[in-house]
N, C-alpha and C positions, 0 to 999 in steps of 0.2 A: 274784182273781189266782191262776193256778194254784205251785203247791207250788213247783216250782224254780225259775220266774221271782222268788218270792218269799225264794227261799234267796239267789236271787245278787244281787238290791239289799242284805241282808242284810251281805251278805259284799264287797262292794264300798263300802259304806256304814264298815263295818268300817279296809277297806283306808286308804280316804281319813282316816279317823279318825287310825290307825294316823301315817300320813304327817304330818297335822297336829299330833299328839304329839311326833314325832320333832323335826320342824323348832320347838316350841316350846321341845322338848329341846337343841335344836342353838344356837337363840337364847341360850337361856340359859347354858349350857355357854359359847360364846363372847365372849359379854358378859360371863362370869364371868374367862375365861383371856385374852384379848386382850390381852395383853400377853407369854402365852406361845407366841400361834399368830403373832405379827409376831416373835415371836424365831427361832421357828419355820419361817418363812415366809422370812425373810430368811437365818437358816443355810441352808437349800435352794438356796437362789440365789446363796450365796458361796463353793458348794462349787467353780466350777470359777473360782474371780478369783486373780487375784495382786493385788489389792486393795481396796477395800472397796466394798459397795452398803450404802447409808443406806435408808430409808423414815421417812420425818416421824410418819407416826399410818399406824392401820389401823384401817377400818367394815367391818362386814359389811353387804353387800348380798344378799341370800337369795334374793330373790326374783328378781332381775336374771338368774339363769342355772341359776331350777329345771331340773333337779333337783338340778345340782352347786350347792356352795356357794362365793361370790363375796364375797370381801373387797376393798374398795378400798384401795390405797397412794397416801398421797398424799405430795407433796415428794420422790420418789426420784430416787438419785442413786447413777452408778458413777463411779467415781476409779481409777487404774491406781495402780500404788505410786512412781510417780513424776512425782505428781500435785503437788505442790507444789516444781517446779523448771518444768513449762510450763504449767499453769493450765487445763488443757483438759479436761472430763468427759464420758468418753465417753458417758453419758445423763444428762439431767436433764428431771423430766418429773413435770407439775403434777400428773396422775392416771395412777394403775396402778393396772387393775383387773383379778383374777386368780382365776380361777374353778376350785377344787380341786374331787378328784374326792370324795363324799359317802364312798362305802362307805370308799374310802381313807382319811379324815380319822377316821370311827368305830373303823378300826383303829388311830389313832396313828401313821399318816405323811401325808404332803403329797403329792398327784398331782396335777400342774397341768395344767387340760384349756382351759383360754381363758386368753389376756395381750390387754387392751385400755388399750391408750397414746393419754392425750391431750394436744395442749400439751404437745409436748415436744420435745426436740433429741436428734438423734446428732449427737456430734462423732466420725467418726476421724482421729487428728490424728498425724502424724510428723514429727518433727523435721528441720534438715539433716544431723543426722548418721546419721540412718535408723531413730531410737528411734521405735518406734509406740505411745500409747496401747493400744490392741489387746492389748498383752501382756498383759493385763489378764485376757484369757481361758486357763487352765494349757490345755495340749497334751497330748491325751493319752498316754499310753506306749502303746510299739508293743504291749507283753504286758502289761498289769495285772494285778499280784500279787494272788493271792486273799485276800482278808480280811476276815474275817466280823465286823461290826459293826453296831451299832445302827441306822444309815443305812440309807437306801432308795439307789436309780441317782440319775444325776444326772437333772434333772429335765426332762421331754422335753412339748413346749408342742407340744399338739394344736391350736387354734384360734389366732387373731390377730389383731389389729385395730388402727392407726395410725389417728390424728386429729388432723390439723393440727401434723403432725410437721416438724420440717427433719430434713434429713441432710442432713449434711459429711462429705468425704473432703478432708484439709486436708495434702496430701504436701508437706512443704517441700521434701525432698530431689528428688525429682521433679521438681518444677515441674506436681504436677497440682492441682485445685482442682474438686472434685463438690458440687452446691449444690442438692438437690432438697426443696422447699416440699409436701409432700405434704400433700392434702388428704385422699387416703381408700385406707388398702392395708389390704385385709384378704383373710386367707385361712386354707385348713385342712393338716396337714401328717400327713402319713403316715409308717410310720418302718421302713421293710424290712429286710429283713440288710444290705441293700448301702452302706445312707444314712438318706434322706431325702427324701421328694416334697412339693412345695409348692403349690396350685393359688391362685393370686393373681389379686385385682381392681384395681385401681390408677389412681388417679388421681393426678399429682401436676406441678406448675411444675417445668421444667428453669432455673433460675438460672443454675447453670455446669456445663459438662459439657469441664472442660480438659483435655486429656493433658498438655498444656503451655501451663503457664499466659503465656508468652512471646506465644503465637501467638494465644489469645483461647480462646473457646468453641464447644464446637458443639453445636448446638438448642437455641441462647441463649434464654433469656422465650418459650419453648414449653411446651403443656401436653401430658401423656403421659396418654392415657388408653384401656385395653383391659385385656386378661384376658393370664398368664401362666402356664408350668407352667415351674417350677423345681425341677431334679435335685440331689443334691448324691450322686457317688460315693467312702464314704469309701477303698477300694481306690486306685482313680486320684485321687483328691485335688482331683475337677475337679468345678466348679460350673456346670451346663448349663442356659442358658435356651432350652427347645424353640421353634423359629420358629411365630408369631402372629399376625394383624393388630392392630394398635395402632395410634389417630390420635396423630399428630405434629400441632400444630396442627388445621388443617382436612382433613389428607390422611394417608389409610391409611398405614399399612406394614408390611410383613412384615416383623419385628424379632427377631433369634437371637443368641445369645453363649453364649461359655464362658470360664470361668475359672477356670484351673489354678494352685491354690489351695497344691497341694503344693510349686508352687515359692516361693522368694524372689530376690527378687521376684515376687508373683503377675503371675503371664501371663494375656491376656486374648484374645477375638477378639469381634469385634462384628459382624453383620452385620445390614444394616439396604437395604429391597428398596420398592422407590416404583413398584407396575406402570404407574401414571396420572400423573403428576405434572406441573408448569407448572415448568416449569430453574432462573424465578428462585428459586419457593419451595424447589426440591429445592438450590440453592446455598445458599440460606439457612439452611441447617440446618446447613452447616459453618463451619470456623474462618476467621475474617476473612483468614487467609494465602490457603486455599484460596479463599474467595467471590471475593475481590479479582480473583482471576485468571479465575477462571471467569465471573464478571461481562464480560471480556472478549464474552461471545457474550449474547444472550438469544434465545429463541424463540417464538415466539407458541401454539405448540399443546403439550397435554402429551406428555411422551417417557416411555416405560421408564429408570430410574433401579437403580442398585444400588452400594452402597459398600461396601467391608469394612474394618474398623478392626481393625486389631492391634499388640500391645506388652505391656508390664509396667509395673507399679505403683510399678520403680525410679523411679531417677536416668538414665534413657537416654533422654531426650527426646525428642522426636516420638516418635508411634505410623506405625507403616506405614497407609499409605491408598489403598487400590483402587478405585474408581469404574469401573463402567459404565453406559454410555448408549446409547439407541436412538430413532432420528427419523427418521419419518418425513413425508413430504409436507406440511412444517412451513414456517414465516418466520424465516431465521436473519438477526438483527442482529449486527455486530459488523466489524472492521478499517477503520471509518470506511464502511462500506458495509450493502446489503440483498440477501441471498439468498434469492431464494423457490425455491417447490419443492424446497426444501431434505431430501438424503435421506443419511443418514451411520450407523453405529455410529463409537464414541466412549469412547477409557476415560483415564482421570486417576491417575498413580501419582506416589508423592511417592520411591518407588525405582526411579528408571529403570536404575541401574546398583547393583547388590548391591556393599555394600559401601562406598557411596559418603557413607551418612544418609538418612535420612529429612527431607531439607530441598529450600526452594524450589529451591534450586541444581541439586538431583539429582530435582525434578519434572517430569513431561512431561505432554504430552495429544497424544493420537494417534487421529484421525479416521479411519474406514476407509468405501471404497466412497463417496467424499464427491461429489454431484451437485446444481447446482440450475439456476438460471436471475439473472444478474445484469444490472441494465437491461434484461432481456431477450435479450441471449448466454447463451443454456445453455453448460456445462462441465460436466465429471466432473475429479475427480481420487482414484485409487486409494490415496492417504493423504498427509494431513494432518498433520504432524509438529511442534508446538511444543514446546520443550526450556528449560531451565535457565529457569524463574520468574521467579527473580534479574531478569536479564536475558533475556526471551525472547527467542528465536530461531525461527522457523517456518520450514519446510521441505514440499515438496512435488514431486508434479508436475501440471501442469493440461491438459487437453484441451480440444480445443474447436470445434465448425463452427457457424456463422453465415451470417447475411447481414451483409454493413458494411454495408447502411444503416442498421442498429442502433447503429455506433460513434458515430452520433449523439446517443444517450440520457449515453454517457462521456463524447465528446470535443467535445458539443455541436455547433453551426452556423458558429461564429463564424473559426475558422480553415481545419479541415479537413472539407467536408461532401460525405460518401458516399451515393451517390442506388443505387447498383446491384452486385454482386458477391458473390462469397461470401470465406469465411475460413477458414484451418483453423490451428489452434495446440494445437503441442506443449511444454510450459511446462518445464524444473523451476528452483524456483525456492529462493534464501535469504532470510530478510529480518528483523531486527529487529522489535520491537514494541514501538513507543514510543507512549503513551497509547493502546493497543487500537487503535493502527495501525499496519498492515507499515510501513516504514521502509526506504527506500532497496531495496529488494530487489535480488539479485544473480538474474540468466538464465542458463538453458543453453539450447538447444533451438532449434525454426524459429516463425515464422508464417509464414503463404503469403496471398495474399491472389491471385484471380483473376478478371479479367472484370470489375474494379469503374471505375465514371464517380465521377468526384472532383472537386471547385472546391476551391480556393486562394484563399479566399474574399479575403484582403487585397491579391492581387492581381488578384485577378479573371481565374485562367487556368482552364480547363476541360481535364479528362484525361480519356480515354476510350479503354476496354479495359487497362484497367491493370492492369499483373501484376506481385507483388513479395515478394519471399524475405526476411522478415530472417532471418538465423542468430545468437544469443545465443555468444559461445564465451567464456568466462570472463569477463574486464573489456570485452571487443572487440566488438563487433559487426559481422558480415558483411552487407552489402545483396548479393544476387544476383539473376538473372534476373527485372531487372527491363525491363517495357515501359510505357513512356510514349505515349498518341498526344493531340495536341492539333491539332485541325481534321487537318490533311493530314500534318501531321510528326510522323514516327516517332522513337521512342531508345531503343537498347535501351542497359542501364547495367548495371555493376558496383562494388561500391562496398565500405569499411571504414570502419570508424572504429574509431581505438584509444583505451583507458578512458573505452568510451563509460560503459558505465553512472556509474561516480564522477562526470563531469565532467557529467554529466544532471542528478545530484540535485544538488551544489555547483557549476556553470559550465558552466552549461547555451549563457554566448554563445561559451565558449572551445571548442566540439567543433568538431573538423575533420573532414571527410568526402572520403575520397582515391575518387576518379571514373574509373571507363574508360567511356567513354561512344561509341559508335555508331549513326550513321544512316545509312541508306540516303537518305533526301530530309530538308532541314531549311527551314521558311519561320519564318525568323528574328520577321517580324511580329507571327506567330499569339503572343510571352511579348511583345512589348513591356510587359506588363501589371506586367512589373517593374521597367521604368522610371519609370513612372506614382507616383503618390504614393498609399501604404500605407494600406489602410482599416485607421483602428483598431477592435480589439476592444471591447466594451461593458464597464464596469468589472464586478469579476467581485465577485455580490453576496452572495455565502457561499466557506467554506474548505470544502467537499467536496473527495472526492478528484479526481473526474471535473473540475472546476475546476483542482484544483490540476492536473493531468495534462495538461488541454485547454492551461493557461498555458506547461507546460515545449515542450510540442510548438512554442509559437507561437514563445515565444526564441528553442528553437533554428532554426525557418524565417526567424525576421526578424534573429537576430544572430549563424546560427551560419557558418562558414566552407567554403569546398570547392575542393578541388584538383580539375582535372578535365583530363584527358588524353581529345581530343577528336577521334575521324575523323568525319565527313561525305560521303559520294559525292557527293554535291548540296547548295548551301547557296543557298537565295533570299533576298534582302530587298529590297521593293519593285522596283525596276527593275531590282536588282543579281542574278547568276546567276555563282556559281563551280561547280567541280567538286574531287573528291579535297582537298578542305580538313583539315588538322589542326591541334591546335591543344591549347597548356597553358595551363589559366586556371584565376585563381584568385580564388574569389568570395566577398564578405565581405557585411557590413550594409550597406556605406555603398559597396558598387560592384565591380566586377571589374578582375583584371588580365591583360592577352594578352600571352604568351609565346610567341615561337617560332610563329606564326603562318603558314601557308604554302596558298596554294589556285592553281588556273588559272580565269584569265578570259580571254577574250577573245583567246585563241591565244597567252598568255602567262601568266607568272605573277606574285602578289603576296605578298608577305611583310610580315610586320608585327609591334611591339609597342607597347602601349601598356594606358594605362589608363580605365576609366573611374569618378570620383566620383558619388555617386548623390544624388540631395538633391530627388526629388519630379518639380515641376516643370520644372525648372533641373537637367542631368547635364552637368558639366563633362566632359571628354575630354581626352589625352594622345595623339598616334598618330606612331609614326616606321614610316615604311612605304619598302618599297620596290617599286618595280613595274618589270616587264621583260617589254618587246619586246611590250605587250598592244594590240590594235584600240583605237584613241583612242577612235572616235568609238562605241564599245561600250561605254568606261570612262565618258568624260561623259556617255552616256548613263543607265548604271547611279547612277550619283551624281551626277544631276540637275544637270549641269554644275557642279559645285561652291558654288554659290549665282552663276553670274556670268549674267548678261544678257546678253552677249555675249563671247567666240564660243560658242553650244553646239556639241552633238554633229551638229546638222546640218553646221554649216558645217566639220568636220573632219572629214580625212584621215590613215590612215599607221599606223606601228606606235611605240606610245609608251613612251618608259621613263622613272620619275622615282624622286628620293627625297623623301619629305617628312620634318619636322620643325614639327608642329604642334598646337595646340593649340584647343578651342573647345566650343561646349555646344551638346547636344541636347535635344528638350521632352521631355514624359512619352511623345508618341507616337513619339519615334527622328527627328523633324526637326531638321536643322540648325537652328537661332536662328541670322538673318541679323547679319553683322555682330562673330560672337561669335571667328570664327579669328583666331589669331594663331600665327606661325610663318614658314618659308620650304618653298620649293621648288624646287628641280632640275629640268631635265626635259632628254630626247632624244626626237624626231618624226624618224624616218626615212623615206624614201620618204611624204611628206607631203603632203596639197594642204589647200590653203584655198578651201573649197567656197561661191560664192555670200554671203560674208560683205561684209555692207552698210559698214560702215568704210570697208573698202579702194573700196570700188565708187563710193562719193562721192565719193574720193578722183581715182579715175580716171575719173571726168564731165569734169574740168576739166584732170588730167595726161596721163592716160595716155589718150585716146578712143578710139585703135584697138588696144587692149591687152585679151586675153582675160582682164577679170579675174574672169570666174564662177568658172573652176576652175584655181587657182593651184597650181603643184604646187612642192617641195624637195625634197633629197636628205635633208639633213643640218640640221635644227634644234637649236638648243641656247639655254637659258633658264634662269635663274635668276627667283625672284618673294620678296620679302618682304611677309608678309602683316600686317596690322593693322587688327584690326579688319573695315570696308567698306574701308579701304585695300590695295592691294596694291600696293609699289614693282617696276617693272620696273627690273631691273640694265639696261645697257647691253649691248644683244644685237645681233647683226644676224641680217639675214635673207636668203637667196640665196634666189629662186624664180624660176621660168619665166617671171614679167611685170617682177615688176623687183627691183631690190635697193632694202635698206633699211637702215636703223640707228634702233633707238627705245631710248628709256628715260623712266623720268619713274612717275607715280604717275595707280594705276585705281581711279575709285571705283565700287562693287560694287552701291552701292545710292546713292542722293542725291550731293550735288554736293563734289566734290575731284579729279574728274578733269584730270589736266596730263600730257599725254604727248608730248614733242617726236620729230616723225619726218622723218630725212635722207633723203631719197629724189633717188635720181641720177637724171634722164632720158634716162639711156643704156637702151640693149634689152639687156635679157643674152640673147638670142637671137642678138646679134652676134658674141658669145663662145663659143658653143655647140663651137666649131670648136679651138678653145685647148687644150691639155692642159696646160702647164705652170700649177701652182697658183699658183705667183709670180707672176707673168705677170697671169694671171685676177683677183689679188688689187689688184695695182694697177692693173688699165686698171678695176677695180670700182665706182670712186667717180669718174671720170672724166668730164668734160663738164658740161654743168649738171646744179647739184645745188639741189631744190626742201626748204622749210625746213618745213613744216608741224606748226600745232600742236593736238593734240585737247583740246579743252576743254568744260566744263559749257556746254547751251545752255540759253536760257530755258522751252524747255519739257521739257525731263527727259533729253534724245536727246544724246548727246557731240557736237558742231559742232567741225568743221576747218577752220582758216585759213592761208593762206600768210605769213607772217613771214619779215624779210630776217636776216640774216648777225649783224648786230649785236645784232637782238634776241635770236637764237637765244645771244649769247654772256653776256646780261646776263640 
């Protein structure tokens, strides 16, 4: 072995020697005075209390933290001095172990370079009246007097280590409550002019994490686990925790605070940043007040998250709470519905107005640039405004183009079903939110809907080319420029409704709908479909919204009310044909009612009112009509000669005028039910003939042979009828015509047997008369000569059969 490799085993052999003498020296030394170095050991440490730290026993442990020397404490305990009035220790802690510095302790001081705590508690505990435990620790003076004594500094703890620690921060005056179960905090601390640097590992259970213990916890039964670097400037008095990632549970977070320590109450800020995160779990990490609300939405993809927590360690309850959020091309659930393609920024403050608290009341949440797809209608809307917690309230405005045949995904098949068209909606809207659903919302704004084919499914009527405005205006809602066409009839309409919206969501059958309604051509036929009897809807098999919505829509078509002020240029029904018709109606569940009725038929006009009851099959009717100066044989022709069998519109002549007062039912298809009228009738035939009508013509086989009676003509007809039923009584009438006179009355059955009509008939010519002017005159030579008695009666086979009857039977 050469010479110096042999000097330096030599001399390191030495060394180690040396060392091992030392520390046998140190042993013994220790075990000799151990009762002066835990005297020792414990004055160091109670130089900065205003109350006492105990230590139960003190071991050397030497070898735990060669090369400095480590004694354990066991049973320590700190007490503030007014510990025995609330009972609370700000540490108590099975093992303390404390590792001084070697060269220092050979000089006769204490320099502590590791504290490792295990099993053990921090309480910080404050009273309601704002007494902290904490006092416990003296504050330094701003200038400390120089004073030379025996002592060393106060004693500055290089290394660190927590094991199975709790901490409490237990504010009664606050109302706050901090509960961390820490499994493993250790770290090393540096000591510069300015403070203090900390670099920390951490692991530890969040138990409570309250500002306010009223409202609950936030990052309840979470674990905290990453690395730290903690500032402490004693200048500014502020405690800086530099932003980190740290997992909350199972997801990252960039986590920063500061707290401004110099104040009292200490001020805090927290800010805590989620780049990746899933809504519910990022909701989950705050207080039940906040979750509860924000639960309100979920989302299926993760968003960007960021919160900032601010306040003091007072009695000023709630902390300020900042949220933002970002989402994109996400699935939002929430207001009883589903948004896909869901794309927003989003922020949550629990100070929407400065000055107001930090409470639900003065909480909002504010969606910005909000766009997705619902059923399938895409909308945007430029923000999203929920307010007061308490009670929310949402606000917005919505956009929107479409196809309607998509409002079938909302408004389903069952009432209203849109095959074609588009849509455009301009929204803004108010509305409640009652169980994480809008609520009655209030409108402003249009929809348009254009070009769209529509069924009326419980009627069974068909629209096509349908174009229609609502206009929202405060409680009101405006219908404009709307076009209806059904087969061949056009309508164009205008329309209001006042409180529409309240009477939608509470009375929904009480909305009334005021109507200007015109057409250029109307075929009445093409809606009979609302005569008919109502297909019902299928029972509605969930409380969605789209259900609930589909059902108001139906109310109000099947029970809601309409006033309708009504022109016509042209109005068809089956045979019938008016011109310039108008007309006030007004239309309910159970029927409509005609006001003020007026149109031209038939080189004349007819007026009317009346009603009609609606009940399906069976549509009873009201009608007081009047008609002037119109083409007869145009009028029974249009209304199918009134159900009579004879005379029709063939067999009449002339210009007709009547009133009626009647009553009677039509089916679902607008047919009379034979049999069902009752009422009377009026009438004037001027210039009249009686055209080839079989009656008379049987009559004159046997009276009248050489009497033109194909085409019988009048001046001047006048008639009364009471109707009942297949009955209809003939008043006592007479008749002037160019073949003969007459006088009838008596009872016409319309359909099956009750026919009895007695007819006077003179066998004079009134062509002998023709010459006569004086009316008196004419009136008495009228009845003049033989006068033949005949009576029209039921025959046996269906046909009315006329008989000659003498004088006496005609009186009995």
């Amino acid at each position: 072995m050469p010479l110096w490799l042999k000097r330096s085993v030599q001399i390191l052999a030495s060394l180690i020697l040396l060392i091992i003498v030392i520390f046998i020296g140190l042993a013994i030394y220790v075990g000799a005075h151990k009762k002066e170095l835990q005297a020792s050991i414990t004055k160091q440490l109670n130089k900065n209390l205003n109350g006492s730290l105990t230590v139960g026993s003190l071991e050397p442990t030497f070898l735990k933290s060669f090369p400095n020397v480590s004694v354990a404490l066991k049973k320590v305990e700190i007490k503030d001095s007014l510990w025995n009035v609330h009972h609370h220790s700000l540490l108590t802690a099975t093992g303390f172990d404390i590792a001084v510095n070697t060269m220092a302790l050979l000089k006769g001081t204490i320099e502590i370079r590791k504290v490792t705590i295990n099993d053990a508690e921090v309480y910080l505990y404050t009273d309601s009246n704002g007494y902290s435990n904490t006092s416990v620790f003296k504050k330094k003076p701003e200038k400390a007097p120089v004073v030379k004594d025996d002592s060393s500094t106060p004693a500055e703890i290089r290394r660190f280590e927590l094991n199975d620690v709790r901490f409490i921060l237990d504010n009664r005056k606050g109302n706050k409550l901090f509960l961390f179960a820490i499994q493993d905090f250790n770290g090393k601390v540096d000591y510069p002019s300015s403070g203090w640097n900390a670099d920390i590992k951490l692991k530890t259970l969040v138990r409570s994490l309250a500002f306010n213990t009223k409202r609950g916890s936030f990052v309840k039964d979470k674990v905290l686990e990453g690395k730290m670097n903690i500032a402490y400037n004693e200048k500014a008095g502020m405690i800086e925790v530099k932003p980190n990632v740290l997992n909350i549970g199972s997801d990252p977070f960039v986590l920063g605070a500061k707290f401004k320590i110099s104040k009292d109450p200490v001020e805090f800020s927290i800010s805590v940043e989620a780049p990746h995160i899933l809504w519910k779990n990022a909701s989950a990490l705050l207080a039940p007040n906040i979750t509860s609300k924000l639960d309100m939405f979920s989302l299926d993809k993760p968003i960007y998250a960021k919160a900032v927590i601010e306040g003091n360690m007072g009695a000023g309850g709630d902390p300020s709470i900042f949220v933002k959020a970002k989402v994109n091309d996400n699935v939002l659930t929430g207001f009883g519905g589903i948004v896909e393609q869901c794309n927003f920024s989003g922020i949550y403050t629990n100070n929407f107005i400065n000055g107001k608290g930090f409470t639900d009341a003065n909480s909002a949440i504010k969606l910005y640039h909000f766009s997705g797809s619902y059923k399938e209608l895409p909308f945007t809307a430029d923000t999203v405004f929920i307010h007061n917690l308490d009670k929310p309230v949402a606000t917005g405005i919505f956009k929107s183009r479409f196809d309607v045949a998509k409002l079938s995904n909302v408004l389903g098949k069952d009432v209203l079903n849109f095959t074609k068209g588009t849509a455009d909606l301009k929204l803004q809207y108010s509305a409640d939110i009652v169980d994480f659903r809008f609520n009655k919302p209030m409108l402003a704004g249009l929809i348009s809907v254009k070009n769209a084919d529509v069924s009326y499914v419980p009627r069974g009527v068909d629209f096509k080319n349908t174009s229609i405005m609502l206009d929202f205006k405060g409680p009101d809602l405006l219908i404009r420029d709307i076009r209806l066409q059904s087969g061949k009839s056009v309508v164009y309409m205008d329309g209001s409704i006042k409180n529409f919206l309240n009477l939608y969501y509470n009375d929904p059958e009480k909305i009334l709908v005021n109507w200007k309604m015109h057409s250029p051509e109307i075929y009445l036929g093409e809606f009979l479909g609302f005569l008919g009897d109502r297909k019902s809807s299928p029972p509605v098999k969930s409380k969605s919204k789209s259900n609930s919505f589909a059902t108001q829509i139906n109310t109000i078509l099947d029970k809601g009310s309409a006033e309708i002020n009504l022109r016509v240029d042209k109005v068809h029904y089956s045979r019938f044909t008016g011109t310039n018709a108008t007309a006030d109606i007004f239309l309910s569940h159970n029927g409509l009612s005609l006001k003020n009725v007026s149109l031209k038929h038939g080189g004349g006009a007819i007026k009317l009112d009346g009603k009609l009851k609606q009940n399906g099959r069976l549509n009873s009717f009201a009608l007081n009509t009047v008609v002037s100066n119109v083409n007869i044989r145009d009028f029974f022709y249009s209304f199918e000669n009134f159900g009579l069998q004879s005379p029709t519109s063939k067999n009449l002549r002339g210009n007709f005028s009547a009133r009626t007062n009647v009553t009677g039912s039509v089916n679902g298809a607008g047919k009379l039910i034979p049999g069902s009228m009752n009422g009377n009738v009026s009438f004037v035939i001027k210039k009249g003939a009686l055209v080839s009508f079989d009656a008379v013509k049987n009559i004159g086989r046997f009276a009248f042979p050489f009497r033109n009676l194909d085409n019988i003509t009048f001046d001047n007809l006048n008639g009364k009828f009471d109707i009942n039923g297949r009955l209809v009584t003939i008043r006592p009438m007479m008749i002037n015509s160019s073949v003969l006179n007459m006088d009838l009355a008596g009872v016409y059955a319309t359909t099956g047997k009750g026919t009895n009509i007695l007819l006077d008939v003179p066998l004079r010519n009134p062509k002998k008369d023709e010459d006569i002017t004086d009316k008196q005159e004419i009136k008495e030579r009228r009845m003049k000569g033989i006068v033949i008695h005949v009576l029209a009666t039921d025959g046996e086979d269906g046909k009315i059969k006329f008989k000659l009857v003498g004088k006496k039977d005609k009186e009995s």
